[in-house]
N, C-alpha and C positions, 0 to 999 in steps of 0.2 A: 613460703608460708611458715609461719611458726607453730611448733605443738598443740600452741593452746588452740589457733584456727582450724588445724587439724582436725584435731577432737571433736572441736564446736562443731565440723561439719559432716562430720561420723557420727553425735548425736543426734544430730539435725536431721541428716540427708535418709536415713533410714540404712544408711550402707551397713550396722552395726547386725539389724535383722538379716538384711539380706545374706550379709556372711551365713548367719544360722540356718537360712531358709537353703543355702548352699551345701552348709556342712550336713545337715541332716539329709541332700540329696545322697553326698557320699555315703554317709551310715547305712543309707537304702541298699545304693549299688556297690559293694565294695570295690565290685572290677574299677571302678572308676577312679577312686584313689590312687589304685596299683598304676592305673595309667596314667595320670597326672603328676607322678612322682618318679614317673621313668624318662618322660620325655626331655630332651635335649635344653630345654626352655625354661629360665630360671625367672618368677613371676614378679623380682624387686630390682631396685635399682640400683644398693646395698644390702651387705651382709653384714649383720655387728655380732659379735660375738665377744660375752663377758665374760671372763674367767675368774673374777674377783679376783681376793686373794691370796696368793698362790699358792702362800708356808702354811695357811693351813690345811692344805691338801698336802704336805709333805708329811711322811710317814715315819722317814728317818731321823733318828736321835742323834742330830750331829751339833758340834759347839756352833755360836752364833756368834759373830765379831761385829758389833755395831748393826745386832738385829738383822743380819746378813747370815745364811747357812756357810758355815765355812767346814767343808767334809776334804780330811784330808790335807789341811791347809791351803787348799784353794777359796778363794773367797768369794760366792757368787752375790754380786751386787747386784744384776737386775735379771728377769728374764720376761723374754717379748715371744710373739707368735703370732701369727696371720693367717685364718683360714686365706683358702687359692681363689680367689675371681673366677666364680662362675661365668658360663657365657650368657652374653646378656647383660651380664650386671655391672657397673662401671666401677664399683668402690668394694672392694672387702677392709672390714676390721677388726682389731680384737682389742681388748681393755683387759688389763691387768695390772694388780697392785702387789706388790714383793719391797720387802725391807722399808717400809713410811712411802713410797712413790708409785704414782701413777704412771701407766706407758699407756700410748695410744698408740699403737703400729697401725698403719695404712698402706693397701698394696692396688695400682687402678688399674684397668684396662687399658691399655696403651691404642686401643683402636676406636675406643669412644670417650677417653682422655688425652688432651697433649700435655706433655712436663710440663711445660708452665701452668695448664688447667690443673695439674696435680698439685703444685708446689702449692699453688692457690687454694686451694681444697685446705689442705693443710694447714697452712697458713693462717686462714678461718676456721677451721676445727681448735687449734693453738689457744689464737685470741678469744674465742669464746668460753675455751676451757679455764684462759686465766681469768677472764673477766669475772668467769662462776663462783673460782676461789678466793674470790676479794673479800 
């Protein structure tokens, strides 16, 4: 399914209340959060995680060489990172933008992905992504 389907069926199906009609159980029961966030069992399929962009979280005043941090004359040209694959979940990611570029790091579960289903994942995460920036 695509987003927009998603959506349409999230505004649709009443699942957007139910969330509410859910989260307002926990605000009732606290215990209940505590325990839904301990247990072993991760509730998605993926994990994305955006870090935007990264130099303006840097704090250090170091020269820039072609918009790249260069501390010390080392020149960092990109930096990537991957939350761990929860269990359960088949996909962790993370997004981050450093010096004009995009990274998309992907890391899968090898037990409910094969390489090739990986590489394919990818592959299609790729082309979709260039297709965006046309």
């Amino acid at each position: 399914k695509s987003i927009a389907e998603a959506s349409r069926w999230i505004q649709h199906s009443g699942a957007a209340g139910m969330f509410l009609v859910v989260l307002g159980a926990f605000l009732k029961c606290t215990w209940l959060l505590r325990l839904i966030t301990q247990i072993p069992t991760c509730f998605s399929t993926a994990v994305v995680s955006n870090l935007g962009n990264i130099q303006s979280r840097m704090r250090a005043k170091v020269p820039k060489v072609d918009g790249c941090d260069q501390p010390g004359g080392l020149s960092i040209t990109n930096i990537s990172a991957v939350p761990p694959v929860r269990p359960g979940t088949a996909l962790s990611m993370c997004i981050t933008a450093y010096g004009g570029q995009l990274t998309v790091t992907t890391m899968t579960d090898s037990s409910q992905l094969t390489p090739s289903d990986s590489v394919e994942l990818t592959d299609l995460l790729q082309s979709q992504i260039e297709h965006l920036a046309l």
